[in-house]
Every structure is written in structure tokens, then in C-alpha cells.
MARPAVEX-948085 format. One record per residue (C-alpha): residue number from 1; chain; x, y, z. Coordinates in nm, 3 decimals. Each point is the difference from the previous one (the first is absolute). Layout:
! MARPAVEX-948085
+-----+--------+---------+---------+---------+
| num | cadena |       u |       v |       w |
+-----+--------+---------+---------+---------+
| NUM |      A |       X |       Y |       Z |
...
+-----+--------+---------+---------+---------+
! end
This chain:
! MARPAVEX-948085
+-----+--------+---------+---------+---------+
| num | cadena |       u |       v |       w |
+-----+--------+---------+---------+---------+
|   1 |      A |  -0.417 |  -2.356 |   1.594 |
|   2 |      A |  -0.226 |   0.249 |   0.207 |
|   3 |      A |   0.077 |   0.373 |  -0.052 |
|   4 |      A |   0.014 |   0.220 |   0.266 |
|   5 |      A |  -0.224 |   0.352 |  -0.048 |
|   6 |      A |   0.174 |   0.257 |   0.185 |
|   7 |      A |  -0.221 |   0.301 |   0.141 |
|   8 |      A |   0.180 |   0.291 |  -0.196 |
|   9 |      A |  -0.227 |   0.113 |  -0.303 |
|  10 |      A |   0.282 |   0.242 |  -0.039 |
|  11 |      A |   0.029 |   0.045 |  -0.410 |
|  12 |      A |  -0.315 |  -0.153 |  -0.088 |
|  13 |      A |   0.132 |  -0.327 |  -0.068 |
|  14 |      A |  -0.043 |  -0.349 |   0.296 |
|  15 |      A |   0.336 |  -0.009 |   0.170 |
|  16 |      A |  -0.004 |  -0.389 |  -0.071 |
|  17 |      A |   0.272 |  -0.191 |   0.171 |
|  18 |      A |   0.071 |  -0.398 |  -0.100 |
|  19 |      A |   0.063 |  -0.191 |   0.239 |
|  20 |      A |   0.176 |  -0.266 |  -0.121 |
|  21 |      A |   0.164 |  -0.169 |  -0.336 |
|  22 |      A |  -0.265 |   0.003 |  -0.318 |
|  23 |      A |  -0.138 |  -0.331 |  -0.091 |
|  24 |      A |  -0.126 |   0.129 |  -0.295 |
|  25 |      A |   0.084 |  -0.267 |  -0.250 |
|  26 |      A |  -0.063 |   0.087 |  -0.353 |
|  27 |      A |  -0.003 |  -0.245 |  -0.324 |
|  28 |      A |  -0.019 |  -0.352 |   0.027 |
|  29 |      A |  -0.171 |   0.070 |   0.354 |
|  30 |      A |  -0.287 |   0.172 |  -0.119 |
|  31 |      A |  -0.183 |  -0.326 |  -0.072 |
|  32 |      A |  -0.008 |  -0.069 |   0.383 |
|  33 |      A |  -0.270 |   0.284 |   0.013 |
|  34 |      A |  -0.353 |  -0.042 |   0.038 |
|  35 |      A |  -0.176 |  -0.202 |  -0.309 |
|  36 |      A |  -0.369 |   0.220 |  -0.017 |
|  37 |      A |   0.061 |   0.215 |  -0.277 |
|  38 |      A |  -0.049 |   0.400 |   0.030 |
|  39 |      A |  -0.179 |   0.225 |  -0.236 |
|  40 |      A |   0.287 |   0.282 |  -0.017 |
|  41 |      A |  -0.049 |   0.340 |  -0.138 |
|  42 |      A |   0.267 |   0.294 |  -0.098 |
|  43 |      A |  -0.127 |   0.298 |   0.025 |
|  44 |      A |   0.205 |   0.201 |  -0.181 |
|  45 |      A |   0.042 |   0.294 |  -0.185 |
|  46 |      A |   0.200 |  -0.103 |  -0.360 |
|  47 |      A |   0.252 |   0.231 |   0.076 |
|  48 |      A |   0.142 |  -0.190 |   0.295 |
|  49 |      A |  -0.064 |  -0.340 |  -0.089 |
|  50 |      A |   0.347 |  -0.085 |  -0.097 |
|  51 |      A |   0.171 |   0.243 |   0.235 |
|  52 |      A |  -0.162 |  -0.083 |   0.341 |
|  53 |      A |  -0.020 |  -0.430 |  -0.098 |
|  54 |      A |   0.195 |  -0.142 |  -0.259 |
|  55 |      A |  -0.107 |  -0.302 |  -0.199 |
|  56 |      A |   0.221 |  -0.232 |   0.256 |
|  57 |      A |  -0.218 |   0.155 |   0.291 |
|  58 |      A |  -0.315 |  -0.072 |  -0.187 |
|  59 |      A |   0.077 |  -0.369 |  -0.047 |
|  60 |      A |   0.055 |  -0.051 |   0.359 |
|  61 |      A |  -0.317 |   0.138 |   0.021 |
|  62 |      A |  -0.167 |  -0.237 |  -0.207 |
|  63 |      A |   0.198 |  -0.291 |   0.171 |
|  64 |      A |  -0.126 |   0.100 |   0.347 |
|  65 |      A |  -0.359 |   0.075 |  -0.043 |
|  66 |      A |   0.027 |  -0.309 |  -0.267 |
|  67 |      A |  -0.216 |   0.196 |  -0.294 |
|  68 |      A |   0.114 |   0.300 |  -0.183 |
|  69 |      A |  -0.026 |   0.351 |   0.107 |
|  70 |      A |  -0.224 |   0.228 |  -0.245 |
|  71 |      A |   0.040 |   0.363 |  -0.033 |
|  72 |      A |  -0.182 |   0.286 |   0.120 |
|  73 |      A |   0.026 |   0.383 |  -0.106 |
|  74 |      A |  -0.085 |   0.164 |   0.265 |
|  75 |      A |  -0.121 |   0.307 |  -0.213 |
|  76 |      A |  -0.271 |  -0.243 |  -0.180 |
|  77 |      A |  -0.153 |  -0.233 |   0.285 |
|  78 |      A |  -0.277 |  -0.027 |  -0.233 |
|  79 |      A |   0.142 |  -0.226 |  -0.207 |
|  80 |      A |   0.213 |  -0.216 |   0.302 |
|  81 |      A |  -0.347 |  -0.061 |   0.140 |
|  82 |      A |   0.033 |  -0.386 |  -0.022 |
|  83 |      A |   0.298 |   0.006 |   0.085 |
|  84 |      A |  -0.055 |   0.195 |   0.323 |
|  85 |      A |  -0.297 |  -0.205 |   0.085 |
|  86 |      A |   0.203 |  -0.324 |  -0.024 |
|  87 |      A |   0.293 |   0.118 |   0.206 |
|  88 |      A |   0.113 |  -0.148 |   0.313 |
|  89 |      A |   0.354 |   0.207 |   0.006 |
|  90 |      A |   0.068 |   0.304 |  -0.156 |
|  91 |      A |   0.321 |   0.158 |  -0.062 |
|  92 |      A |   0.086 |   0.376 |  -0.076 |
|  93 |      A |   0.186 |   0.279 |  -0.013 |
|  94 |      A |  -0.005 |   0.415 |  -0.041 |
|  95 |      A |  -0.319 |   0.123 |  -0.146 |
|  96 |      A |  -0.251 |  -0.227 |   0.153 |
|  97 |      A |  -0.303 |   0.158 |   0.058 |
|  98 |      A |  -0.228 |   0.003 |   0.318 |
|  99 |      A |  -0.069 |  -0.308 |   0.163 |
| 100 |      A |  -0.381 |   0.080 |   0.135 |
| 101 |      A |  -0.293 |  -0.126 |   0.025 |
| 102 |      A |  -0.079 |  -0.016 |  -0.379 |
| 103 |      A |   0.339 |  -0.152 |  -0.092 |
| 104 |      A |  -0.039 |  -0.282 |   0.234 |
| 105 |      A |  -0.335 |  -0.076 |  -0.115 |
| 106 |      A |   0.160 |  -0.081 |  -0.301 |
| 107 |      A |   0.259 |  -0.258 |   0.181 |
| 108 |      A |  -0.207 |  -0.194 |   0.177 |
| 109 |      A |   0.200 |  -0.240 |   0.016 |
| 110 |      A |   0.337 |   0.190 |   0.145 |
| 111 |      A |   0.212 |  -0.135 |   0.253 |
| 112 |      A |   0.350 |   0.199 |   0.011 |
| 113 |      A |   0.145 |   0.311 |  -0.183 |
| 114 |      A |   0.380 |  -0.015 |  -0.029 |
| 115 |      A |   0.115 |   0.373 |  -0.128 |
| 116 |      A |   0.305 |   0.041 |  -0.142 |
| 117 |      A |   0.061 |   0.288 |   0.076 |
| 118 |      A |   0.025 |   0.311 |   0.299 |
| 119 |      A |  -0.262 |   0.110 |   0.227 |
| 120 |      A |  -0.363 |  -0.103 |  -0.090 |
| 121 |      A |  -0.178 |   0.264 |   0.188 |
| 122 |      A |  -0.126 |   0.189 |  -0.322 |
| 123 |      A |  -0.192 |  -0.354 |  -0.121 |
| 124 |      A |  -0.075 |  -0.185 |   0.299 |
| 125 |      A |  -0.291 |   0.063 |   0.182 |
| 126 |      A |  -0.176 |  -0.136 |   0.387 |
| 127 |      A |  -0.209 |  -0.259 |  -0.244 |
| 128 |      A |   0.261 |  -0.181 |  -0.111 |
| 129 |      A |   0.102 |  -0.104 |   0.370 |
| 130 |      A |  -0.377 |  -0.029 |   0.075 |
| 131 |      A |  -0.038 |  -0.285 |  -0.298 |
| 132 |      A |   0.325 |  -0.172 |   0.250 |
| 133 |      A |   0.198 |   0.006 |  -0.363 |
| 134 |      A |   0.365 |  -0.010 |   0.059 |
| 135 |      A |   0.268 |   0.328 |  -0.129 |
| 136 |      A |   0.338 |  -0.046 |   0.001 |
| 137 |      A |   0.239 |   0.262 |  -0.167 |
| 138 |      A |   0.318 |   0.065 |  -0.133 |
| 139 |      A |   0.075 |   0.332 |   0.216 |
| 140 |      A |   0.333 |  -0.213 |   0.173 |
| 141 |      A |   0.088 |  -0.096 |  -0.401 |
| 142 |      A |  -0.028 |   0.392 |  -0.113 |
| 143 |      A |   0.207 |   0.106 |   0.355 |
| 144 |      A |   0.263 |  -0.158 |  -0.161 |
| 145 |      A |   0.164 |   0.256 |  -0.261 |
| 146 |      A |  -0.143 |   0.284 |   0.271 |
| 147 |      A |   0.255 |  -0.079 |   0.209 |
| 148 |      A |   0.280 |  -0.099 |  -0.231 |
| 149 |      A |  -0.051 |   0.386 |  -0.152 |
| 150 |      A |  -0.036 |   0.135 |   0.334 |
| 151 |      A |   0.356 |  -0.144 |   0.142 |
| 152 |      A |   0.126 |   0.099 |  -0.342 |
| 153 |      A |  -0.078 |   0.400 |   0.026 |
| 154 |      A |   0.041 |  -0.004 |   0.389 |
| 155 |      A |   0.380 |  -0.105 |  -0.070 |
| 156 |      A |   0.041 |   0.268 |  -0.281 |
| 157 |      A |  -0.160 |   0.254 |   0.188 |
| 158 |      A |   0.293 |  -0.072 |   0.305 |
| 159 |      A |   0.238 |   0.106 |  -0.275 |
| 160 |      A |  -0.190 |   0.295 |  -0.127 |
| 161 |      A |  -0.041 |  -0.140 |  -0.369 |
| 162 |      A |  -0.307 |   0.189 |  -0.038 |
| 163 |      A |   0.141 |   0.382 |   0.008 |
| 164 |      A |   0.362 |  -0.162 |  -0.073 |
| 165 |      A |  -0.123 |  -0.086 |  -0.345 |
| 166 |      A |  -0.153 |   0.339 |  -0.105 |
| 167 |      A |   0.195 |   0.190 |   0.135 |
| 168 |      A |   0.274 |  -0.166 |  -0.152 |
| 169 |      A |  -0.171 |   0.011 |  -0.357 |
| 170 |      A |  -0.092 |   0.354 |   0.083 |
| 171 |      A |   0.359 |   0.157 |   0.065 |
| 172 |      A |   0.212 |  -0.242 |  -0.143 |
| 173 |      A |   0.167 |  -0.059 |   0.321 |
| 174 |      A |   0.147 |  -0.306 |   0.142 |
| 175 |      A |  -0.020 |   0.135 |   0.356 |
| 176 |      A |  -0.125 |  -0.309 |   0.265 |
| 177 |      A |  -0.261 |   0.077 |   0.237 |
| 178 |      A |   0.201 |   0.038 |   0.346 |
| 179 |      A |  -0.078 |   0.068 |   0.220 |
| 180 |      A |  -0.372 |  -0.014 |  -0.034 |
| 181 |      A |  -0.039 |  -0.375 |  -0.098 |
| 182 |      A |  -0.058 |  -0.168 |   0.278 |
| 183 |      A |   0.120 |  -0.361 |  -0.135 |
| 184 |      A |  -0.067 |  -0.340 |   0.079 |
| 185 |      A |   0.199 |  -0.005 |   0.344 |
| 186 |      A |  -0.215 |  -0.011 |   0.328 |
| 187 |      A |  -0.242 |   0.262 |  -0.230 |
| 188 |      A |  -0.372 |   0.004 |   0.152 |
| 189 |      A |  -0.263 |  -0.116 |  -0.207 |
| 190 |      A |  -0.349 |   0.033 |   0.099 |
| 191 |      A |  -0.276 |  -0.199 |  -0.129 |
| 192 |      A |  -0.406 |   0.105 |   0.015 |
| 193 |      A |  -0.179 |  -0.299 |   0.063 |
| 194 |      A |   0.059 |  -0.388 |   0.038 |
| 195 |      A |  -0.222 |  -0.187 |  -0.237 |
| 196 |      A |   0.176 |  -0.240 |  -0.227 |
| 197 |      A |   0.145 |   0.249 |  -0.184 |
| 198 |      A |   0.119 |   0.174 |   0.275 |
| 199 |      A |   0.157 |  -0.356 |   0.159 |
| 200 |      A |   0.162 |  -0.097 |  -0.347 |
| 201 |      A |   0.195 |   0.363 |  -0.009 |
| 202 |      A |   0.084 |  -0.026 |   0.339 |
| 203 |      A |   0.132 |  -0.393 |  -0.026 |
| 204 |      A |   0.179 |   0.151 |  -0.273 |
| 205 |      A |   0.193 |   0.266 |   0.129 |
| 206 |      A |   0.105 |  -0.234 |   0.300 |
| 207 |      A |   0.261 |  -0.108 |  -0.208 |
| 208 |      A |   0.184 |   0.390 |   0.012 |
| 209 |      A |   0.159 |   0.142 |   0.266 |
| 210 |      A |  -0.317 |   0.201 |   0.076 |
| 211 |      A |  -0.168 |   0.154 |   0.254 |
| 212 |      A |  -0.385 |  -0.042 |  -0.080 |
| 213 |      A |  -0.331 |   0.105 |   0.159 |
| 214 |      A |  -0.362 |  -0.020 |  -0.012 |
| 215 |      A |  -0.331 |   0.084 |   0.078 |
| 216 |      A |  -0.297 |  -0.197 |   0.015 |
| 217 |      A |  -0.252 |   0.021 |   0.260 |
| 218 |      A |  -0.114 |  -0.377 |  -0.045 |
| 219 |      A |   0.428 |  -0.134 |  -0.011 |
| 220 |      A |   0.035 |  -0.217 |   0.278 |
| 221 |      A |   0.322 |  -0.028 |   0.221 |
| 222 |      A |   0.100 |  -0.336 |  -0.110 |
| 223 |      A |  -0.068 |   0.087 |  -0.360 |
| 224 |      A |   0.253 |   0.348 |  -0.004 |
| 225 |      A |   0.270 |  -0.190 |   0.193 |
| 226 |      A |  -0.006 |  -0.314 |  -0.266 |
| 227 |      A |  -0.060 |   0.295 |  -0.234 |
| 228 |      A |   0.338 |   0.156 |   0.124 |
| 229 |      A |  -0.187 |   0.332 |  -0.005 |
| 230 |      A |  -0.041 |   0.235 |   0.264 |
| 231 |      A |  -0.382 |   0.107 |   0.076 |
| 232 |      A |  -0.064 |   0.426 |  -0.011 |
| 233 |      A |  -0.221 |   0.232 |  -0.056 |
| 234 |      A |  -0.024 |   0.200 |  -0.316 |
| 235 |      A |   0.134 |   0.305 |   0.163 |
| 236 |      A |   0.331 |  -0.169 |   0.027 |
| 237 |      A |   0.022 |  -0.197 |  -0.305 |
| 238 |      A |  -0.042 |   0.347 |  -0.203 |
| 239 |      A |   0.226 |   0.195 |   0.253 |
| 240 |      A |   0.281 |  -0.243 |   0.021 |
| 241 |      A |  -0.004 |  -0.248 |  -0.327 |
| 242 |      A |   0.216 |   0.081 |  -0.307 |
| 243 |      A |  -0.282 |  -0.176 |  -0.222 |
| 244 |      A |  -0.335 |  -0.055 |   0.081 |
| 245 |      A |  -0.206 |  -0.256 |  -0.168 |
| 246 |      A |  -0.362 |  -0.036 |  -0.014 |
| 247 |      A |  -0.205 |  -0.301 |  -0.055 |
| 248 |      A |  -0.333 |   0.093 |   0.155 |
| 249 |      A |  -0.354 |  -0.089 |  -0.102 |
| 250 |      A |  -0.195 |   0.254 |  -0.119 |
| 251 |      A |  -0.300 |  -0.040 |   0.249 |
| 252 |      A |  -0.242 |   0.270 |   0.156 |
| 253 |      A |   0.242 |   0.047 |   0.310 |
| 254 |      A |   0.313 |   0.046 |  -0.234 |
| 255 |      A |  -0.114 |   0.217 |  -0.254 |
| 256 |      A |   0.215 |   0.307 |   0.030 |
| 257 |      A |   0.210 |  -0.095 |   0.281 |
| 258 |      A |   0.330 |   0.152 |  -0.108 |
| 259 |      A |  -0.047 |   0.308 |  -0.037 |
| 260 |      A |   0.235 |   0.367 |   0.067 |
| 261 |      A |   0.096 |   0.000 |   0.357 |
| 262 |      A |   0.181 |  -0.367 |  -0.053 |
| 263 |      A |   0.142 |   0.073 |  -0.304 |
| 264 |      A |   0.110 |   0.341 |   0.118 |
| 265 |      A |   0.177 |  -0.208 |   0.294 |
| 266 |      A |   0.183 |  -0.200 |  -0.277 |
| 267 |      A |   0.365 |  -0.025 |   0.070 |
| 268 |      A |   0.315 |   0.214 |  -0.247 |
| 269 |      A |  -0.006 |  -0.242 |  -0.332 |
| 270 |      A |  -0.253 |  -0.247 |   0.116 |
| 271 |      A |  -0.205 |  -0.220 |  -0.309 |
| 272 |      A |  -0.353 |  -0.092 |   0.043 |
| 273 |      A |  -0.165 |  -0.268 |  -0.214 |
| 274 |      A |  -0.311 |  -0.111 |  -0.061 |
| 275 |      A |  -0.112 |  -0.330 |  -0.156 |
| 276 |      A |  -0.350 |  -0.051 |   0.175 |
| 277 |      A |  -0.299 |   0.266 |  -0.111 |
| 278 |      A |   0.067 |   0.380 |  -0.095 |
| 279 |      A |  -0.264 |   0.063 |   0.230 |
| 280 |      A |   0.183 |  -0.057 |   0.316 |
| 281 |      A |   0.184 |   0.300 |  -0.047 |
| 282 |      A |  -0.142 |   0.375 |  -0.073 |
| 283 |      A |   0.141 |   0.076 |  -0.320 |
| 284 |      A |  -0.013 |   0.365 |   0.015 |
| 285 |      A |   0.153 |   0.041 |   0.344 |
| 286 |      A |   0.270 |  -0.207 |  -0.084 |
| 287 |      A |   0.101 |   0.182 |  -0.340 |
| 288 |      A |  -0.014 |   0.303 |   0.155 |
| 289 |      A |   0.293 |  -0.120 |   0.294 |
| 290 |      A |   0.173 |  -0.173 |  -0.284 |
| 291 |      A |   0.014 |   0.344 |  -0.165 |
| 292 |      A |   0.086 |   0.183 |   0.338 |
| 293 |      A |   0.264 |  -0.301 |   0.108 |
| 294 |      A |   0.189 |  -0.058 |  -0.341 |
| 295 |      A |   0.255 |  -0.255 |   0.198 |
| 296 |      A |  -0.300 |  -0.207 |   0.014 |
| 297 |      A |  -0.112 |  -0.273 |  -0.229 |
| 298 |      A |  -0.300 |  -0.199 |  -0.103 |
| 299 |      A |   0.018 |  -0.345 |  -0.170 |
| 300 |      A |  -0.415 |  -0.049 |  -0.119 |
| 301 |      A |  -0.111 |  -0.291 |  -0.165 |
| 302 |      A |  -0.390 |   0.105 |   0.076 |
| 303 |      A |  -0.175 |   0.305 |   0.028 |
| 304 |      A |  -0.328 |   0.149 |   0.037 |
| 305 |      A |  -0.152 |   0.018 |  -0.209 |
| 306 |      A |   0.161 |  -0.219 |  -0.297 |
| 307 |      A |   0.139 |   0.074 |  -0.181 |
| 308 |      A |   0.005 |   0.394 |   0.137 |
| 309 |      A |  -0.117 |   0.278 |  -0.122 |
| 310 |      A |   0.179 |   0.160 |  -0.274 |
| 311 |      A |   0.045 |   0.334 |   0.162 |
| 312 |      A |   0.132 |  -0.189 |   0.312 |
| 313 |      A |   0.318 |   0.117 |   0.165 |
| 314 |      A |   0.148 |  -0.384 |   0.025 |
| 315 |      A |   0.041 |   0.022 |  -0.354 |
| 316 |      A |   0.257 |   0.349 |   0.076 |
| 317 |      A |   0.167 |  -0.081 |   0.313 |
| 318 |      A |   0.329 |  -0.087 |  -0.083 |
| 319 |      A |   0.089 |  -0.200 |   0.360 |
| 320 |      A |  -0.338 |  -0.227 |  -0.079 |
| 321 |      A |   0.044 |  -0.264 |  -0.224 |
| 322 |      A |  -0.311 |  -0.177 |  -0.133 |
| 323 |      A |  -0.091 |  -0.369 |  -0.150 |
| 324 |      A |  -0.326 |  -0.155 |  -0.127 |
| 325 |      A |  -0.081 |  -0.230 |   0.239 |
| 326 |      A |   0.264 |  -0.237 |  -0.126 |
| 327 |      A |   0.106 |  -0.163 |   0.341 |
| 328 |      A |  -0.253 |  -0.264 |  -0.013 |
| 329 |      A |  -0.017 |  -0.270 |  -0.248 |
| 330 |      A |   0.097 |   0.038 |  -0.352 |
| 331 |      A |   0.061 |  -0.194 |  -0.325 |
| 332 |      A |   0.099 |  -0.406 |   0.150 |
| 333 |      A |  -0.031 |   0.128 |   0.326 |
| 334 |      A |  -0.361 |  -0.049 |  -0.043 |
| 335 |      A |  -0.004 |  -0.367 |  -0.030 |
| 336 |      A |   0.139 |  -0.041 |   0.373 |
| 337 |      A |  -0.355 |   0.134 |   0.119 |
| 338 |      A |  -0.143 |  -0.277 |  -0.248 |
| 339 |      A |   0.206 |  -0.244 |   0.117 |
| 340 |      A |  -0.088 |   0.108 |   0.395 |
| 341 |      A |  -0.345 |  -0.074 |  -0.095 |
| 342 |      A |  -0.015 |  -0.305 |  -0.183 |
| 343 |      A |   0.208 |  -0.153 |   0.325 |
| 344 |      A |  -0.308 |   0.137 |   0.213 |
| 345 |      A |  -0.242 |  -0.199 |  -0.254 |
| 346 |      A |   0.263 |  -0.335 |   0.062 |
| 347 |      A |  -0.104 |   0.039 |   0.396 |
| 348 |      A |  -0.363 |   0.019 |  -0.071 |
| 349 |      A |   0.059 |  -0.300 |  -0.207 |
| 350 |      A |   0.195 |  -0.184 |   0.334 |
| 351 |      A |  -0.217 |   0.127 |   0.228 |
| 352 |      A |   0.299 |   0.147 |   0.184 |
| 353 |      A |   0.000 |   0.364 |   0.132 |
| 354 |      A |   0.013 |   0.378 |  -0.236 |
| 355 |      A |   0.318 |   0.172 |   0.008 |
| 356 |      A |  -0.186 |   0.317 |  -0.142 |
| 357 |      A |  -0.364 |  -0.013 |   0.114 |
| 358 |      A |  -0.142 |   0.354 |   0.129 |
| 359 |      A |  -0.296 |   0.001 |   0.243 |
| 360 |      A |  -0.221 |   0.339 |  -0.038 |
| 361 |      A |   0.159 |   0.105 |   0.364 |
| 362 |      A |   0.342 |  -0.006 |  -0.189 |
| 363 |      A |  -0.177 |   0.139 |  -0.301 |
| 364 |      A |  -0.080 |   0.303 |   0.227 |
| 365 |      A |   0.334 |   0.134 |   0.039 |
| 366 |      A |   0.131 |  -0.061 |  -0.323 |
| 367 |      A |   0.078 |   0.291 |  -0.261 |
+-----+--------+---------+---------+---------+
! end
């Protein structure tokens, strides 16, 4: 099954589209793979070992590179020298450290890096595509729960469950937000970016009686109609959209790009979250209009910087409600970014094409 790469960097994460039914067998298949054995290593810090691959994932491992993996803390690659040197695969997760020139001396030997994680941009370096080594990462595994939490508080932000629920506490009212909740009824929802975040949320919210748009300057035609959103600028998604939802990479060209004039232009009891990287918006400007506009509300799950300052304003506001970056993967959701990456390792072993593999031009525009 070949994937399809569209061109959207969007959130950060490969808009990767299958393009047909997974012949990904697992069990009593996985003797058909090749017979050469593989000198695996996990590196891994010990606090993730059991939450990122469980001891199921680990013997699948073993089975396909047909030895057993060996461990590696990252924060002592002193003493996972051998193993490193003998290493043909290597597997990891958050906290690995820099992939340069000096680390790759010490994997001679390295073929492909399946990480189990996000975006690899604060690890990988050019040197590791100059050795020709294979990376393939779990970004599409982490999108996952992104999304789900994103559809989740667009939907209770239609209904105004945000303000509803202090103000509620607050008074000791049981008065219903009319008529500023703008409901789940041909409301407009805007999304910032079409990555595979983006996609997911918008696939998503197909199923409502919606109206939903988007910007992205790389979304093709074909992709927003199959999409079922309608292509905008950002003027109009923060002039005209009850809820606006942003899932854009952090990168040199979007640092900062929502700032005062388009949430000024926000309209009467609008929501605006943010999943992707506190950095995208300017945090001052945008407590300052959320103190000037209380019918507005923010939904953060990231800011900048995290966590924020302790004499920050987000921590006042009372119409911006703030989480600890819990949208991506937590607890068993983990394992699905395991589990993405142990299905890339079955391909290498068929010889049949990555799902997940990232070239250093994708790399580029990644968060």
C-alpha cells in the first residue's frame, strides 16, 4: 500500500493519505519477513519504556529483526556504546539527544530510525540524511488524540460551555447562554492550517451540520472540496467563524502570526483554540483583547513560553481557559505511536514502501 504525501505542512505533521486497504498482517505472518537478523537498539529514556512500547510491542520487535532489542538510556550513551555500534535499527522516543556527527560515529552501522513519537526537528540533524539512513516517525500516530480533543472543545465551545460553566458556578444561576451560543446548526468553524491534524478535525466535523473553513496557502482545490471545507483567508476565518482553531507549525514564517488586529476583528462570542505551538500567537496582544472583549474566549492547550510565566495574565483572565499540553498523547495513548512504528520496521522487513518516512525537504516545514 503506497501512501500518498500531500503538499500541506500545515501543523507540522505529513498530511499522509493511504491509498488503499492495509496489508499489514501481524502474528503468524511475521515469519514471512526477511530471515538476516537485525541488531536493534531502544533508545530510551527509563521513564518511557513501558509507556511509549509495551512488552507485546517489544516482542514483535524481536520477532522481526529475529534477535532481541537491547536498551539504551539516552542520558548515558557511554555505557550503550556496544550497543550503538552494533545497531542496524534503532528505535526511540522523547528525549533523544542530537543525532550529529559524533553520535553517528558511534552507529556505524545504522540503517533506519523509527521515532515514536512527534516532530524530530530538535534531534535530527542534515547528517543523518547525508549517511542515506532512513527516519520514519510517529507524528500521524500523536495527530491522533490532537484531533479527537480538538472536535471535542470546538463542539463545547458552539454551546458556550466555557463561560456557561463559570458563570454558572459563579452566580449560582441556571440561566442558558441564548442568545450568544452559536450552536451546532450551520455554525462557521474556521480552521488554521491543513496538516494532518488539521485534515483529521476537519474529516471530523463533516459529520455536523457545519459550515467549515480554512486557510492554507499550500491546500489544493481537490484536497478542500474532498475536505468539504471551504478555502479563505485568515481575515475571514477570524471575522466570520464562531470558533477558530489553530493547528499551525511553529516555523520562522509563522511565528507571531496572530496577533491584535485579527483578534480585534473576532466576531460577538467567538472561541479560539490552539493545539499547535504557543508561539503562533502573541500572547500579550491577545490577553490584552481578551481583557478588552470579555464575550471572547480562549481554549489554550500551549503557550509561550511553557508553562507561562507566573505573573502572566492567562493565568487571570477569566474568558481564557488553559491546559498543559494534554491534547496529544497520554497514558495508553502512547502505545499507538509504538505500534505506528513497529509497522514501519515490518515494511523495512518486506521491502514494501514507509507509511511515515520524512525526507529533510518535509523535515523543513515541520514544527
Amino acid at each position: 500500500m503506497n501512501p500518498l504525501i500531500t503538499s500541506s505542512p500545515a501543523d507540522g505533521v505529513l498530511a499522509t493519505v493511504e491509498t488503499g486497504a492495509s496489508s499489514d498482517a501481524r502474528g503468524s505472518q511475521i515469519g514471512a519477513e526477511k530471515d538476516a537478523p537485525l541488531a536493534t537498539a531502544l533508545l530510551v529514556r527509563h521513564e518511557y519504556r513501558n509507556v511509549v512500547f509495551s512488552p507485546a510491542l517489544i516482542a514483535e520487535i524481536d520477532l522481526l529483526a529475529g534477535a532481541p532489542a537491547r536498551w539504551v538510556d539516552p542520558t548515558d550513551l557511554a555505557a550503550g556504546h556496544d550497543v550503538l555500534a552494533a545497531a542496524d535499527v534503532l528505535f526511540a522516543t522523547w528525549g533523544t539527544p542530537k543525532m550529529d556527527e559524533a553520535f553517528l560515529a558511534a552507529a556505524p552501522r545504522l540503517k533506519a530510525i523509527f521515532y515514536a513519537a512527534g516532530s524530530p526537528k530538535a534531534f535530527l540533524t542534515p547528517a543523518v540524511f547525508e549517511r542515506g539512513i532512513t527516519v520514519c516517525i510517529a507524528a500521524a500516530a500523536n495527530a491522533v488524540p490532537v484531533a479527537d480533543f480538538t472536535v471535542g472543545t470546538v463542539l463545547l465551545s458552539l454551546k458556550q460551555v466555557w463561560q456557561t460553566m463559570r458563570t454558572t458556578r459563579q452566580h449560582r444561576s441556571w440561566i442558558k447562554p441564548e442568545p450568544q451560543a452559536a450552536g451546532t446548526y450551520q455554525s462557521r468553524v474556521g480552521l488554521v492550517s491543513l496538516g494532518v491534524i488539521g485534515r483529521r478535525v476537519a474529516q471530523a466535523l463533516a459529520a455536523f451540520d457545519l459550515q467549515v473553513l480554512a486557510y492554507d496557502p499550500h491546500i489544493y482545490p481537490d484536497d478542500a472540496l474532498t475536505l468539504g471545507v471551504k478555502p479563505t483567508s485568515l481575515e475571514e476565518i477570524f471575522a466570520t467563524c464562531d470558533v477558530v482553531s489553530l493547528h499551525t507549525p511553529l516555523l520562522a514564517s509563522t511565528t507571531g502570526m496572530i496577533g491584535r488586529a485579527l483578534l480585534e476583528s473576532m466576531k460577538p462570542h467567538a472561541t479560539l483554540i490552539n493545539t499547535s505551538r504557543g508561539g503562533v500567537i502573541r500572547q500579550p496582544e491577545l490577553c490584552e483583547v481578551l481583557r478588552e472583549r470579555p464575550d471572547l474566549t480562549a481554549v489554550l492547550d500551549v503557550s509561550d513560553p511553557e508553562p507561562p510565566e507566573s505573573d502572566s495574565l492567562v493565568w487571570d483572565l477569566p474568558n481564557l481557559f488553559l491546559t498543559p499540553h494534554i491534547s496529544g498523547s497520554l497514558g495508553p495513548e502512547c502505545l499507538r505511536m509504538g505500534r505506528y512504528m513497529v509497522d514501519e520496521f515490518r515494511r523495512m522487513r518486506r521491502e514494501i514502501p514507509f507509511h511515515y518516512e520524512v525526507t529533510p525537504q518535509q523535515l523543513a516545514l515541520m514544527a
